[in-house]
C-alpha positions, 0 to 999 in steps of 0.5 A: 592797450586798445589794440591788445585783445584781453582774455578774461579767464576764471581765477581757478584757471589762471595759473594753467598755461595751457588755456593762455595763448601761444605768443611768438617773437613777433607778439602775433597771437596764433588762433586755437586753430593754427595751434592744432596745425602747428601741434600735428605737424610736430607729431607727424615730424616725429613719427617720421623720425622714429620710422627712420630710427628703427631698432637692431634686433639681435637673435640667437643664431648659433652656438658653440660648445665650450669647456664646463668647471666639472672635467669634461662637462660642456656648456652651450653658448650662443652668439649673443653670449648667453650660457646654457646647459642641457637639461635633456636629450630627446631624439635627435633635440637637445633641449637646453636651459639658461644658465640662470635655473641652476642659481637660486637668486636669478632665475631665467624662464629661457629655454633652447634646443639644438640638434643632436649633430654636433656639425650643425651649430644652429640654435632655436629659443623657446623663451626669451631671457629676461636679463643682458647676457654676462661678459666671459672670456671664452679662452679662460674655459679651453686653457683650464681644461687643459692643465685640469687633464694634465694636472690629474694625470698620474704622472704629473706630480705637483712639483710640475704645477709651475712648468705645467701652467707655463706651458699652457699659457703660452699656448693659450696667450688670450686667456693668461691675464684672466686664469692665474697659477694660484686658480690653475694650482688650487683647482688641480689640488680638488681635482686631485684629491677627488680622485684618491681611493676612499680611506682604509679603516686598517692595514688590511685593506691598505695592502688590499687598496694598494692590489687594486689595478685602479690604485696602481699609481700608488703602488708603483715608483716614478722612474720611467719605465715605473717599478712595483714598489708596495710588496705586501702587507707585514704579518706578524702571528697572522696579524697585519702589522705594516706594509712592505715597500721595496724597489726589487729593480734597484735590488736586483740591479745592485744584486751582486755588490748586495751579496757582499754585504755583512753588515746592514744598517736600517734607519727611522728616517720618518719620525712620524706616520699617517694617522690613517689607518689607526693601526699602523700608528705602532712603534716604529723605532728602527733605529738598530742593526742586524 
């Protein structure tokens, strides 16, 4: 007990450890100055190593174009991942902006620019985004485009759907697991429907929809080479009352047995017809002989 030095603190003060002195193993009681040494040299021990540990930095560089969901639109992404659309062109700048401006809930200040020469892929940020960039698959968007333009080209019908996904997924191995045939069929069917002409309100301007060349896939049979197969409307007392189909190849091509013919029997076979237009919605038992 004599050769222990006492430190008389204040009472307040007893319970924080900070004013108690250092003691090591050996019970040596360091002075306030060598803790202050032993302090710095730990403090400089540890700049050292944070000098040493420098963080990566990753930048966007460039970019590459790859298909967007609306046909034939293109999005813009970086080689960090990061998606981008374009927002305008000016001159020879395209100015571009994360993909997040388009979403209500998420929004991302960043902004870029590229140049309008497709041939150089370099990429500049105005703003820095403000969130990681979201894993995608880049072949899903190359292997949808391609049965999309395939799908809605008039002479693939829906029958093909299967054979067409087929296909495309072996030319396209990567992005198979992640684009299934339920995705690729259900996204053809929008496509499609899009693209039909807008609804006659009569029969009259059925025959006129049917005329125009932009419909004529409608018009025409699916034989390859493909006939006309829509005729003409049916006027009855200058009213239009139906429409006529007829492949006049098949007539003209069975011309001489057809001439032989006495008797002919015309058969309703469909018992129902399109709702629209309403009035082609007539009485069509056909079931008679001439």
């Amino acid at each position: 007990m004599d050769n222990e030095e006492v430190f008389a603190l204040p009472d307040h003060l007893v319970d924080h450890d900070y004013f108690l002195p250092v003691v090591y193993e050996d019970d040596h009681i360091l002075r306030e100055e060598e803790v202050e040494e032993l302090v710095e040299e730990e403090e400089v021990e540890e700049l050292d190593e944070e000098e040493e540990e420098e963080p990566i930095v990753r930048v966007s560089e460039t970019y590459r174009l790859i298909p967007g969901v609306h046909n034939r639109s293109r999005i813009y992404v970086d080689n960090l991942g990061f998606k981008y659309y374009k927002r305008e062109t000016k001159g020879q700048r395209v100015y571009l902006v994360c993909e997040r401006q388009k979403q209500r809930n998420q929004y991302c200040p960043s902004t870029a620019t590229v140049s309008a020469n497709l041939n150089d892929n370099r990429i500049r940020l105005g703003f820095y985004h403000d969130h990681p960039p979201r894993v995608i698959d880049l072949n899903v968007p190359f292997l949808r485009e391609t049965i999309g333009e395939i799908g809605i080209d008039p002479a693939v019908t829906t029958s093909f759907m299967r054979t067409l996904y087929n296909n495309e997924i072996i030319n396209h191995p990567e992005a198979a697991p992640n684009y299934t045939f339920i995705q690729a069929q259900e996204r053809v069917k929008k496509m499609r429907r899009r693209r039909f002409p807008a609804q006659p309100l009569d029969i009259g301007q059925l025959a006129v929809a049917l005329n125009e060349a932009r419909n004529a896939i409608y018009a025409l049979t699916v034989q390859n080479p493909p006939s006309r197969f829509f005729q003409q409307a049916l006027v009855v007392n200058g009213r239009s009352v139906g429409v006529i189909f007829a492949n006049m190849d098949a007539v003209n091509k069975y011309r001489e047995e057809l001439a032989t013919v006495t008797l002919v029997g015309i058969d309703g076979t469909f018992k129902t017809v399109p709702r629209v237009p309403a009035d082609l919605n007539l009485n069509l038992n056909l079931n008679h002989s001439i």
